[in-house]
N, C-alpha and C positions, 0 to 999 in steps of 0.2 A: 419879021414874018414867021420863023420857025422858033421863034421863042412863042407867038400863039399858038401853034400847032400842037405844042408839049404842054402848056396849058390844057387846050381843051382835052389832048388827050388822058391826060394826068386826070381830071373831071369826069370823064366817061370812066375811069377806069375805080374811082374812087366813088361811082355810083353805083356800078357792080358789085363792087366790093360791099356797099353798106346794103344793097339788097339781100346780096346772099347773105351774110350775115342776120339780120332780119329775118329771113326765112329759117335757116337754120336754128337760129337762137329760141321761136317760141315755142317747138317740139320739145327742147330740149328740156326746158322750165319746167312743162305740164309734164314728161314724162319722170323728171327728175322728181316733183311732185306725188306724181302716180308710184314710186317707188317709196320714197318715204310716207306711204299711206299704205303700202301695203305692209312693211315694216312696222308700222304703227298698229296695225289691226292684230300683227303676231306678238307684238308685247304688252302695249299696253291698249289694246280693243275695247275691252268690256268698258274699262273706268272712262278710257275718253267718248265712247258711245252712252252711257250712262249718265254722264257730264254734259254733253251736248242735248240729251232730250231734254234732261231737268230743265239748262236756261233759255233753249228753245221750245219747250214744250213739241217736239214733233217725236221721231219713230226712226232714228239712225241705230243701225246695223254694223257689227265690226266686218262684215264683206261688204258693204259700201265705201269704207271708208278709203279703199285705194281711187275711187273714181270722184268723190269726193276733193279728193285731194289733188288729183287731177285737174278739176275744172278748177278749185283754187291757183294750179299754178299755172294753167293756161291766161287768166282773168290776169293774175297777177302779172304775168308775161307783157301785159299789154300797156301796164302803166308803171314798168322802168322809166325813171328819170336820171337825166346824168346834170351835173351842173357845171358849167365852164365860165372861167374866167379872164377875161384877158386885161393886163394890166400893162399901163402906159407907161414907156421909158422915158 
C-alpha cells in the first residue's frame, strides 16, 4: 500500500514539474528569439530586410525585425519535438 502512495505521489509531482517547465520554457524561446532579431536589425538589418521583401515581395522593416523574430520563436516554441527510445533487454 505505501509503495502506491510514492507512486502516485512521485506522478503529481512529475506533473508539476513538466508543467511548469512548459510554462516557463515558451517565454523563453520567443523572447530569446526577440533578442536575436533585435541583434540582427543592428548588424545585419538592411540586407536581411531587403532579402526578405525581394523573395516575399512584402514591406519588412529593420525595426520589425525584433518582433518578427519573436513570433518565429514563439510559433517555433510550440512544435519542439523530443524522440525517445526505449529498448528491450
Amino acid at each position: 500500500m505505501a509503495k502506491n502512495n510514492d507512486q502516485t505521489s512521485t506522478a503529481i509531482i512529475g506533473c508539476f514539474t513538466a508543467i511548469l517547465i512548459f510554462i516557463l520554457f515558451i517565454p523563453i524561446c520567443a523572447f530569446t528569439g526577440m533578442f536575436v532579431g533585435w541583434v540582427a536589425s543592428w548588424t545585419i538589418g538592411n540586407m536581411l530586410c531587403e532579402s526578405l521583401n525581394m523573395i516575399f515581395k512584402s514591406s519588412f522593416k529593420p525595426e520589425n525585425l525584433p518582433m518578427l523574430f519573436f513570433g518565429l520563436g514563439a510559433i517555433g516554441a510550440m512544435f519542439r519535438s523530443t524522440t525517445t527510445s526505449n529498448t528491450a533487454k
